[in-house]
N, CA and C of each residue as an Amber inpcrd file, in Angstrom:
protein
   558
 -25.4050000  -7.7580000  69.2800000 -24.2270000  -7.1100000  68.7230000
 -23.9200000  -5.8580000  69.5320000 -22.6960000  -5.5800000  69.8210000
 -22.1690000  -4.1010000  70.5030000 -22.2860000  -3.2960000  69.4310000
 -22.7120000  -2.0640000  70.1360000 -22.9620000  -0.9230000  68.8130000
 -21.8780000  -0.1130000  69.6100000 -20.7470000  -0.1820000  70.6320000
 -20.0770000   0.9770000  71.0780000 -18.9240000   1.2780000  69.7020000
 -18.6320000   1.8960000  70.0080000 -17.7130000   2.8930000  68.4220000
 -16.6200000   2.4070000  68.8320000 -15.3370000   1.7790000  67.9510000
 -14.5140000   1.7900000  68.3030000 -13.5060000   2.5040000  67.3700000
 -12.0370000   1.5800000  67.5200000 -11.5720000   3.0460000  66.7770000
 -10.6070000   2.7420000  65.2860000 -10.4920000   3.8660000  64.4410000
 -10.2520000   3.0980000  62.8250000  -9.3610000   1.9410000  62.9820000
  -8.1790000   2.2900000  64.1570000  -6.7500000   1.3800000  64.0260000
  -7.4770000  -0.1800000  64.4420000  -8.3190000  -0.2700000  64.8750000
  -8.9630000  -1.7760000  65.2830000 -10.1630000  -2.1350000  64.1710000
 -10.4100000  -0.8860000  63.5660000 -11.2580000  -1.6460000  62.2930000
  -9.9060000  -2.1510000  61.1530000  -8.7550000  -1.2310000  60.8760000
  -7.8730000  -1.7930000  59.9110000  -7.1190000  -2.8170000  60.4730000
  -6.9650000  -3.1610000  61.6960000  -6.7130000  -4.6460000  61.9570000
  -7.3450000  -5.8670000  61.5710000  -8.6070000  -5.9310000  61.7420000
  -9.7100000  -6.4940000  61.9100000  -9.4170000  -6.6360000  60.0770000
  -9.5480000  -6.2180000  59.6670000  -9.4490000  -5.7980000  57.8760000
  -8.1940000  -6.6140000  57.2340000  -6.9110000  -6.2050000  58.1560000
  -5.8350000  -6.9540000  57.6010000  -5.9540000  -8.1480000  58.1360000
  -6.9310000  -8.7840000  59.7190000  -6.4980000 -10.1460000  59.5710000
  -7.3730000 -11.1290000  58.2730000  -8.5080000 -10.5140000  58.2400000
  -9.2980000 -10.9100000  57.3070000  -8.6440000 -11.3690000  56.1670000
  -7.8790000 -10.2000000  55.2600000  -7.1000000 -10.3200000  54.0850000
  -6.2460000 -10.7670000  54.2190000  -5.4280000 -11.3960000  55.2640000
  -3.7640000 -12.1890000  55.4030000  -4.4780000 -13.4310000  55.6700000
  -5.7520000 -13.5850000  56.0710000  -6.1570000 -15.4910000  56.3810000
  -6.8320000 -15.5570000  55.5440000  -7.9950000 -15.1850000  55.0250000
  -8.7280000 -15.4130000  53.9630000  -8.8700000 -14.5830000  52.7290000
  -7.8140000 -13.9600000  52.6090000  -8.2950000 -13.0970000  51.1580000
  -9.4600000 -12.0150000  50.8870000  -8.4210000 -10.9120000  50.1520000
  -9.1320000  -9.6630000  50.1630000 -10.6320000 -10.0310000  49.4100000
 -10.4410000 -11.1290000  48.3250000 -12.1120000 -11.0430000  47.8520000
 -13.3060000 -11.5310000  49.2870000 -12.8080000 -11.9350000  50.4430000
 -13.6950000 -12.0840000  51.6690000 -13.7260000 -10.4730000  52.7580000
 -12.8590000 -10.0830000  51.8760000 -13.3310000  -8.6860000  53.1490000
 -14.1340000  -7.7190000  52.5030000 -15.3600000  -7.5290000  53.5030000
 -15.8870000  -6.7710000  53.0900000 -16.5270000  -5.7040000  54.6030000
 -17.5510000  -4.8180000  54.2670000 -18.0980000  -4.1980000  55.5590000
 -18.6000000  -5.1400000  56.9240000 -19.5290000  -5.4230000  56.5960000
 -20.1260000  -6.1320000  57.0900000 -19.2270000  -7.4600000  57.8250000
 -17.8980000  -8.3720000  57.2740000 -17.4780000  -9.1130000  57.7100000
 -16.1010000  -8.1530000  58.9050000 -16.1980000  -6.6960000  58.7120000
 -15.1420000  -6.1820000  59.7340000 -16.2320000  -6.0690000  60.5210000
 -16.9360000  -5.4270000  60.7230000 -18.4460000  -5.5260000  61.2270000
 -18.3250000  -6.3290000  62.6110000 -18.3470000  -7.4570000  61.8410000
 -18.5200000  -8.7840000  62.7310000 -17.6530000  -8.8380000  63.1640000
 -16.2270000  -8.6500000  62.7820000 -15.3790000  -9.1590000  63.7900000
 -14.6910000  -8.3720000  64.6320000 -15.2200000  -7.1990000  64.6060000
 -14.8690000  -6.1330000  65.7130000 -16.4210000  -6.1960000  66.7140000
 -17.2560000  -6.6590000  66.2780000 -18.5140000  -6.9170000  67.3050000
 -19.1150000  -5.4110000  67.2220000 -19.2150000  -4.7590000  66.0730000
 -20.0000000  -3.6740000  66.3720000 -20.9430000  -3.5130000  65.0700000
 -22.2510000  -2.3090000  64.9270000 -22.9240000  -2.4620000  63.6350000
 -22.3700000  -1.9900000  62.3170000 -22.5620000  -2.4450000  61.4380000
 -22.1090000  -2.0550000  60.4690000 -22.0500000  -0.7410000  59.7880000
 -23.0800000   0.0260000  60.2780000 -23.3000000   1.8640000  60.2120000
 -21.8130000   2.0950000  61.4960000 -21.5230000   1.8320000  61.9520000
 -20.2090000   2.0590000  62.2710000 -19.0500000   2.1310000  61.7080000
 -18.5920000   0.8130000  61.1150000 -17.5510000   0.8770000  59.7430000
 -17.8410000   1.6700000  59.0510000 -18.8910000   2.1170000  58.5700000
 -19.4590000   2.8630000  57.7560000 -19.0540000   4.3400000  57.8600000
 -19.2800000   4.4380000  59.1550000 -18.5050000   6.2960000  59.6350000
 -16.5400000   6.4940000  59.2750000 -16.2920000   5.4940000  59.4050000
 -14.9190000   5.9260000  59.5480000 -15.0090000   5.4040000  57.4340000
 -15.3380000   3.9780000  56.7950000 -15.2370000   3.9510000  55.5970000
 -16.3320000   3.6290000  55.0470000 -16.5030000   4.3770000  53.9390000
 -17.9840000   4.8500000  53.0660000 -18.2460000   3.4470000  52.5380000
 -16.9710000   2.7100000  52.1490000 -16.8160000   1.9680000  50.7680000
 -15.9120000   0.6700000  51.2710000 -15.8830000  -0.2610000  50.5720000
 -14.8630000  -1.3620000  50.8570000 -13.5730000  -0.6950000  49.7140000
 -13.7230000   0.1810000  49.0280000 -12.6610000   0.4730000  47.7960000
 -11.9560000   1.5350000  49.4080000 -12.6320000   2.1560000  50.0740000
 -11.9200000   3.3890000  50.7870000 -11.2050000   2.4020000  51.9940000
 -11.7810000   1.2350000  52.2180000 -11.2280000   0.1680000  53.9470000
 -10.2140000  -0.1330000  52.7000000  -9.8100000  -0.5000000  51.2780000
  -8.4610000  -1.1540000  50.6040000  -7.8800000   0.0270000  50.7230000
  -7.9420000   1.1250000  50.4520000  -7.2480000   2.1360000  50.2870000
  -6.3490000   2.6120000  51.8070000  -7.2230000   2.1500000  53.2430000
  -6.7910000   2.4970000  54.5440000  -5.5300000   1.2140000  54.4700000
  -5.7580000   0.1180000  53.9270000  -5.4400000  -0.4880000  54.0360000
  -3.7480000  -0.8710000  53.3550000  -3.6410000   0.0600000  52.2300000
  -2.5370000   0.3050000  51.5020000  -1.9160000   1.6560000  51.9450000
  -2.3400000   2.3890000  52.4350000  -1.7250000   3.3960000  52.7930000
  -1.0680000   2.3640000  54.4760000  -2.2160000   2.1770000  54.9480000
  -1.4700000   1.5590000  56.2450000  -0.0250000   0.4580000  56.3080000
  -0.2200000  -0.4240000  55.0030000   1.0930000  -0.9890000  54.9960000
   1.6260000  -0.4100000  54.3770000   2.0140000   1.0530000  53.1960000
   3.2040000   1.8280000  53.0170000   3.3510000   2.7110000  54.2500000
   2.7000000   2.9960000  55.3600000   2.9720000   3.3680000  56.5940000
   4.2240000   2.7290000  57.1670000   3.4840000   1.2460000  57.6170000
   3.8460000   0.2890000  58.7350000   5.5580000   0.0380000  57.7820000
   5.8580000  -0.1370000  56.1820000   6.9340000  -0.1580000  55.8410000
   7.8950000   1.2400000  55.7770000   7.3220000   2.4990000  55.8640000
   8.3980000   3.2460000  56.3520000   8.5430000   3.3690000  57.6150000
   7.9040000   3.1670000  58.7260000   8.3690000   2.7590000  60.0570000
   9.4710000   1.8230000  60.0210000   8.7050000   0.5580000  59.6360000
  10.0090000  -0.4590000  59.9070000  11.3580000  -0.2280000  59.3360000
  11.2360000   0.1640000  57.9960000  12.2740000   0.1630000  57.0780000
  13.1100000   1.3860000  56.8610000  12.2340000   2.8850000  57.1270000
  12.9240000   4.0050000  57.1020000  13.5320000   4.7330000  58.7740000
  14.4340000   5.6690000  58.2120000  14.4530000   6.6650000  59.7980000
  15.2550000   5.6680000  60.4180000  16.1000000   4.9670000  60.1840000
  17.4930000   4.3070000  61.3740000  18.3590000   5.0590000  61.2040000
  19.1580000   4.7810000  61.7940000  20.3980000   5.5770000  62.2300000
  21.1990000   5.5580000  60.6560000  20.9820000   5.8880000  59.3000000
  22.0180000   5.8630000  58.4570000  23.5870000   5.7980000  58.3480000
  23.4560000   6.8520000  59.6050000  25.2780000   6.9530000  60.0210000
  26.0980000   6.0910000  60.1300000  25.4450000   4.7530000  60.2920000
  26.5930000   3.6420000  61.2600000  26.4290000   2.9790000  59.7800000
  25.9290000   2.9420000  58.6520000  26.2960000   2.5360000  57.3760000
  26.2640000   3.0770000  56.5590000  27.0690000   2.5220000  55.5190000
  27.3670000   3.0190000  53.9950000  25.8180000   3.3360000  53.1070000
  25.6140000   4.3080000  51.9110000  24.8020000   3.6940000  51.3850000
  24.0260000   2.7110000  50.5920000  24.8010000   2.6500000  49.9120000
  24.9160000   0.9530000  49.5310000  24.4860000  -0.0860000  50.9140000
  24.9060000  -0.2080000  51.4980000  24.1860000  -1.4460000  52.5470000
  22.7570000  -0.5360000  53.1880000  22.4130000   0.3210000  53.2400000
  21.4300000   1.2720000  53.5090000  20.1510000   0.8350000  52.1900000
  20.7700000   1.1830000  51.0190000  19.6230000   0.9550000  50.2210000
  19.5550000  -0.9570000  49.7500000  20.0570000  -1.5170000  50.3490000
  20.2240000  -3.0700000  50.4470000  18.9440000  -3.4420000  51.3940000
  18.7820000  -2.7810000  52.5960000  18.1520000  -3.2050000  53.4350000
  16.9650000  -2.6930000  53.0950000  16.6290000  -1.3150000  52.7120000
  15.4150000  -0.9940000  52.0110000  14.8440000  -1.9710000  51.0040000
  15.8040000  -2.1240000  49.9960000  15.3380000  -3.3670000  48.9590000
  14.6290000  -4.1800000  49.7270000  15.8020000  -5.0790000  50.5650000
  14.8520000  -6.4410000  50.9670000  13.6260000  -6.3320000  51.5490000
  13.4520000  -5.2440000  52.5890000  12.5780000  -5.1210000  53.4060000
  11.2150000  -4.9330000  52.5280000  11.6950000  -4.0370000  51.1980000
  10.1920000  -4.1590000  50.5280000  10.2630000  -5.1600000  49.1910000
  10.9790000  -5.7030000  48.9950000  10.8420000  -7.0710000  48.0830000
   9.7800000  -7.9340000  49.0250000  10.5340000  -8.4210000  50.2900000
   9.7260000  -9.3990000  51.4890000   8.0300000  -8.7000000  51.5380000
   7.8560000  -7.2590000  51.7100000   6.5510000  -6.6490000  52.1040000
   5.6990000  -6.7210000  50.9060000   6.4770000  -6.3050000  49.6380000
   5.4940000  -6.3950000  48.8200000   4.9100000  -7.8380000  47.8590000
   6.2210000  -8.6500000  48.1110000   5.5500000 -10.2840000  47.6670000
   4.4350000 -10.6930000  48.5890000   3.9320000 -10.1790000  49.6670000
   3.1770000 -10.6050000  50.7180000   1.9040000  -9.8730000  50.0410000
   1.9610000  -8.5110000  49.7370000   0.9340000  -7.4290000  49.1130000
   0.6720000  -7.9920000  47.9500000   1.2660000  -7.7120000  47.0880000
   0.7340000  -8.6230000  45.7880000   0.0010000  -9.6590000  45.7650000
   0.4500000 -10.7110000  46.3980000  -0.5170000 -11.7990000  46.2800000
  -2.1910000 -11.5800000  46.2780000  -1.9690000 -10.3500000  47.5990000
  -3.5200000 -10.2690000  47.8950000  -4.1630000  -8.9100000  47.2840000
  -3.4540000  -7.9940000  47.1320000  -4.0330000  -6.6590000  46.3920000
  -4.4080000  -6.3440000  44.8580000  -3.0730000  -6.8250000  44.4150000
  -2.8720000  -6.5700000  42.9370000  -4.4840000  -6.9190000  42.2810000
  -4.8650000  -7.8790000  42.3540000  -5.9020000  -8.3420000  41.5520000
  -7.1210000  -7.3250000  41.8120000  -7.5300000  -7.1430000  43.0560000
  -8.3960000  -6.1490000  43.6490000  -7.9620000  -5.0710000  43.2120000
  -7.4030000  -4.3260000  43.2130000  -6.9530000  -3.1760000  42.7370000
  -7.3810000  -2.9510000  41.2280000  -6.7270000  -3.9540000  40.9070000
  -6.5570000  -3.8760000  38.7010000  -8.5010000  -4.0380000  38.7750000
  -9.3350000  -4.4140000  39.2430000 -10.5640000  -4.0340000  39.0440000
 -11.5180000  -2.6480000  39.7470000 -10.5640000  -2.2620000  40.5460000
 -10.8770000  -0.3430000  40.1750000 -11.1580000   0.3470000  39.2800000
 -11.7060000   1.2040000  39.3400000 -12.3590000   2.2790000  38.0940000
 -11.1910000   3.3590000  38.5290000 -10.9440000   3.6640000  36.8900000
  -9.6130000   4.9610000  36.9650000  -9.5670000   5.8680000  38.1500000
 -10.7310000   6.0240000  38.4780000 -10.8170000   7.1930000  39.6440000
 -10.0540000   6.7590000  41.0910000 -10.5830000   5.3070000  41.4150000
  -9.7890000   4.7300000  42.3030000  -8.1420000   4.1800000  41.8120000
  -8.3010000   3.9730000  40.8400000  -6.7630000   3.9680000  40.0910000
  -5.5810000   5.0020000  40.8360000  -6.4310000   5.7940000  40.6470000
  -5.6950000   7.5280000  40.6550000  -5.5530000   7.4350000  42.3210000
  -6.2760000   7.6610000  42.5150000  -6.5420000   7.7080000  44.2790000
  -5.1330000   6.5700000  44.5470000  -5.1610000   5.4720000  43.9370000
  -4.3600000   4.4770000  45.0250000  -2.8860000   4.8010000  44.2300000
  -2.4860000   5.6370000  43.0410000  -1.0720000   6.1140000  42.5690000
  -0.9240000   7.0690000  43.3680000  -1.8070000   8.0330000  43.8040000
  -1.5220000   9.3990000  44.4940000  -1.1770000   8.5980000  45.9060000
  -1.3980000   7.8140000  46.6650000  -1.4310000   7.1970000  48.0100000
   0.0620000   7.0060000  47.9530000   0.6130000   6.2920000  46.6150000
   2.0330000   5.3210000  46.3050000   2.7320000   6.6230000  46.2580000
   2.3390000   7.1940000  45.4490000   3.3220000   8.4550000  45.2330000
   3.7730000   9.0950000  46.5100000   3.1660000   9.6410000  47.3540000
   3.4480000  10.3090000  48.7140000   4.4910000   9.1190000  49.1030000
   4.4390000   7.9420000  49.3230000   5.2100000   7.1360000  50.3050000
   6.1070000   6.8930000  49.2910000   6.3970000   6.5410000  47.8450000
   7.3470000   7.1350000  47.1610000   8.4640000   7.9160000  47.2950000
   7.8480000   9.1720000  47.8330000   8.6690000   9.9940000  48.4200000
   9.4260000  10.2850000  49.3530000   8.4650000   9.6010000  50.4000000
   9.6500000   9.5840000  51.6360000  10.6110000   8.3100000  51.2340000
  10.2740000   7.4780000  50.9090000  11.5700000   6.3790000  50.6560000
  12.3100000   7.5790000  49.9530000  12.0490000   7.9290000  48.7850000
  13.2530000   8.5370000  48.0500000  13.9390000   9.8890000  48.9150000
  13.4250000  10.1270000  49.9630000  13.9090000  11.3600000  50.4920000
  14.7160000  10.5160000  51.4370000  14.5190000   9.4030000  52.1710000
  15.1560000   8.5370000  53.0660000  16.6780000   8.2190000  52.0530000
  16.4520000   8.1290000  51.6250000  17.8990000   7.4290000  50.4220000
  18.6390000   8.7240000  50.2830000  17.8860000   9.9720000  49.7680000
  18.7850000  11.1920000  49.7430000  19.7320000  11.0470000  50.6360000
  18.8030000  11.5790000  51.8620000  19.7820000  11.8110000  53.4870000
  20.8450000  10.7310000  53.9230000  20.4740000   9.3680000  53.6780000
  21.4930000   8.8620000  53.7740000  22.7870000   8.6950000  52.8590000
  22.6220000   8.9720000  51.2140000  23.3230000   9.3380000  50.3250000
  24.3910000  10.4820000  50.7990000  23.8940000  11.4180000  51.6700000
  24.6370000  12.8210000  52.0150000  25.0190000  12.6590000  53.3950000
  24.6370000  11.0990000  54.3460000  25.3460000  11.4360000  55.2060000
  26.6390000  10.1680000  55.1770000  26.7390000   9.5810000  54.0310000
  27.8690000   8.6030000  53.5580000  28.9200000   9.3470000  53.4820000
  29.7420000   8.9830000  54.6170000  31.1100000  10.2110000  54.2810000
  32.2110000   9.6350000  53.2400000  32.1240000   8.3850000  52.7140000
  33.1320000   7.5740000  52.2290000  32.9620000   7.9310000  50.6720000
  31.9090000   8.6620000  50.3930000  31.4960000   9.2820000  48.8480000
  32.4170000  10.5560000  48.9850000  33.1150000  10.3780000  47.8930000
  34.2350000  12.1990000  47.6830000  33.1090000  13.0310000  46.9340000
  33.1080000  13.9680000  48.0570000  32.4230000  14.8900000  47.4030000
  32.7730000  15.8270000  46.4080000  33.4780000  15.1230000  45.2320000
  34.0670000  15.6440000  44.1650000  33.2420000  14.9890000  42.9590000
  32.6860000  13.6650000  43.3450000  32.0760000  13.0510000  42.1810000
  30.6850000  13.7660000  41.2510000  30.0240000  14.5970000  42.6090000
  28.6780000  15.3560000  42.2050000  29.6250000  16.6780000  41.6220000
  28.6380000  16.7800000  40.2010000  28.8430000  18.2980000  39.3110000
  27.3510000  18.2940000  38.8650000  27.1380000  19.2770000  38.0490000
  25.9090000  19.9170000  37.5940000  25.3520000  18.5740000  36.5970000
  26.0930000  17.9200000  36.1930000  25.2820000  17.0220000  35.1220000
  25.1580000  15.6980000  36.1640000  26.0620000  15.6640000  37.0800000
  25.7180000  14.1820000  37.6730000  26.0320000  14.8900000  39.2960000
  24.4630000  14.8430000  39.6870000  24.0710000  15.2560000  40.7980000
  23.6300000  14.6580000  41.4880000  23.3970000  14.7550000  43.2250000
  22.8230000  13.4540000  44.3560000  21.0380000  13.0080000  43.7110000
  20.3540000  14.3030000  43.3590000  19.1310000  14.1270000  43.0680000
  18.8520000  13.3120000  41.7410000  19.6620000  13.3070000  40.3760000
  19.3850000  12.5320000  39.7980000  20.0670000  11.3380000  40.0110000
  21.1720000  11.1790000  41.1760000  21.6150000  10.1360000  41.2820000
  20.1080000   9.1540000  42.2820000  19.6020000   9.6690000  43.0070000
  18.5030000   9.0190000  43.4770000  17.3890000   8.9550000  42.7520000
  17.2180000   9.2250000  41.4350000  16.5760000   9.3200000  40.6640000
  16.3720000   7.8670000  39.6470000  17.9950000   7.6760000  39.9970000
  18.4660000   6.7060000  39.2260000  17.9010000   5.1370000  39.8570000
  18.2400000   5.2570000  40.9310000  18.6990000   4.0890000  42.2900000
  16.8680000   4.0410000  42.2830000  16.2090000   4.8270000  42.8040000
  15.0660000   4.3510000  42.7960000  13.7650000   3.6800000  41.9020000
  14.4740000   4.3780000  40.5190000  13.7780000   3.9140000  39.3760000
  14.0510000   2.4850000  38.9560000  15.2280000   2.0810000  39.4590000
  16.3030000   1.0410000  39.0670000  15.1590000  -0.0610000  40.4980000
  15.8200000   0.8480000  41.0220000  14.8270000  -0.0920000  42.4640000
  13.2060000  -0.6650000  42.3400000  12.6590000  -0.0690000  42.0110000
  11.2320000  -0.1000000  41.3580000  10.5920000  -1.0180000  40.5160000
  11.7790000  -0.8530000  39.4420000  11.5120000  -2.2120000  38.2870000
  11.9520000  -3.3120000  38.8160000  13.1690000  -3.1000000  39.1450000
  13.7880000  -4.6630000  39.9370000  12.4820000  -5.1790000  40.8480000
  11.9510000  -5.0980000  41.5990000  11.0920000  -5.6680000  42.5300000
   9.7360000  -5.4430000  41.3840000   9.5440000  -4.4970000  41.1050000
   8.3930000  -4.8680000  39.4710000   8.0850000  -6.2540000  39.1260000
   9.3750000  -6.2280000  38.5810000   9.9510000  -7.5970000  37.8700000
  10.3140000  -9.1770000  38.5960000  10.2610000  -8.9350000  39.9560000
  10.4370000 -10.1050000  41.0790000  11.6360000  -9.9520000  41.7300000
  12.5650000  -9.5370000  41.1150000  13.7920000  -9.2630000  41.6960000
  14.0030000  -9.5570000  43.1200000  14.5830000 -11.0990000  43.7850000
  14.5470000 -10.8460000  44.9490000  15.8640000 -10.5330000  45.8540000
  16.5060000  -9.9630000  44.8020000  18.2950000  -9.3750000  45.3440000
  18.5030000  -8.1500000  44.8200000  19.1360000  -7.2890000  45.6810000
  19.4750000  -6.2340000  44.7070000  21.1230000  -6.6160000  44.5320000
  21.6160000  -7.3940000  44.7720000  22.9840000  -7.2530000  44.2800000
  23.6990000  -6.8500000  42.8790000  22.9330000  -6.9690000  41.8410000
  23.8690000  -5.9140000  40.6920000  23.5830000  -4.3820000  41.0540000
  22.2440000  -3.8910000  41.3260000  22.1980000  -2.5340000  42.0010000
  23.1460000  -1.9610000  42.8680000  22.8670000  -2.5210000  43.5870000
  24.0400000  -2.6070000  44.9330000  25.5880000  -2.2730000  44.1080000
  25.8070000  -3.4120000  43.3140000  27.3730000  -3.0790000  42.8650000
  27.4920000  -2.1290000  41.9720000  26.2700000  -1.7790000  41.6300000
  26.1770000  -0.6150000  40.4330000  26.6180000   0.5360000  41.4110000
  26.2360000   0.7600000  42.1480000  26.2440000   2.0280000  43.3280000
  27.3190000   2.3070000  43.7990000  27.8630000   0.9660000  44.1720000
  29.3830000   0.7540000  44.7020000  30.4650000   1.0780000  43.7160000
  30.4140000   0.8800000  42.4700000  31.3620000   1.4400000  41.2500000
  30.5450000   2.6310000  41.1150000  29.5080000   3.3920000  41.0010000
  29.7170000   4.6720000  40.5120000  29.7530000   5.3810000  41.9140000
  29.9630000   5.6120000  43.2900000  30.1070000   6.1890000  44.1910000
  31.1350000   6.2920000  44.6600000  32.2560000   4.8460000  44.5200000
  33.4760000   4.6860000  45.2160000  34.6140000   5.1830000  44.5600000
């Protein structure tokens, strides 16, 4: 076996091919171990735990989905087709996640509970801060509609909570959202 060190981004590969071909109940230390060819006190330095390699592992795909999905050019669209493409992109990402996380997860102890809401929450945020900016750089919204009771922030307040359950729930369209947005913006 190679004992040279390599580096986390090739142990969380090694991790996700594991869990996209055979399922998260087959990944464990020892099987990234092996398939990066190094000892297992190695995985070990970068993750203590197989609960901390799921956790690299969920933070890494709410990563890899605000790369793909956040930070384009907003300008060249409306928001409404802006938060369309967000939808799909994480309807598609997270029917793929679910299959294999959800179950692993729901047998965490509260502590890791917490740990993997605090992970969601941060990337939470940038989606919802991504939707702001493009909300404010939609010039086709009169900026007469925002007053003190109906404002951009609880209007994204709205859209994302709305967004959330819909894909919760399976939702694999946002089209009443979508038209919801389109009658209260236009």
């Amino acid at each position: 076996m190679n004992h040279t060190v390599t580096s986390k981004q090739t142990l969380l590969k090694a991790a996700k091919d594991i869990t996209y071909s055979e399922g998260l109940n087959h990944l464990n230390i020892r099987r990234v171990a092996l398939a990066c060819n190094i000892s297992i006190g190695a995985v070990y330095n970068y993750f203590p735990s197989k609960s901390d390699l799921i956790f690299a592992l969920i933070e890494d795909f709410w990563s890899s989905i605000i790369n793909e999905t956040l930070f384009k050019n907003t300008q060249k669209i409306g928001f409404p087709d802006y938060f369309e493409q967000i939808y799909q992109n994480l309807y598609l990402r997270l029917k793929e996640f679910k299959a294999e996380f959800l179950q692993q997860i729901m047998q965490f102890d509260h502590a890791e509970k917490e740990k993997g809401k605090s992970i969601e929450k941060i990337y939470f945020q940038y989606i919802k801060n991504e939707l702001s900016c493009a909300l404010q750089q939609d010039q086709q919204i009169p900026p007469s509609i925002w007053n003190d009771s109906f404002t951009r922030d609880a209007f994204i307040d709205l859209v994302f909570k709305s967004m959330i359950s819909s894909l919760k729930q399976g939702e694999n369209n946002s089209i009443f959202l979508k038209e919801m947005i389109i009658r209260l913006l236009y």
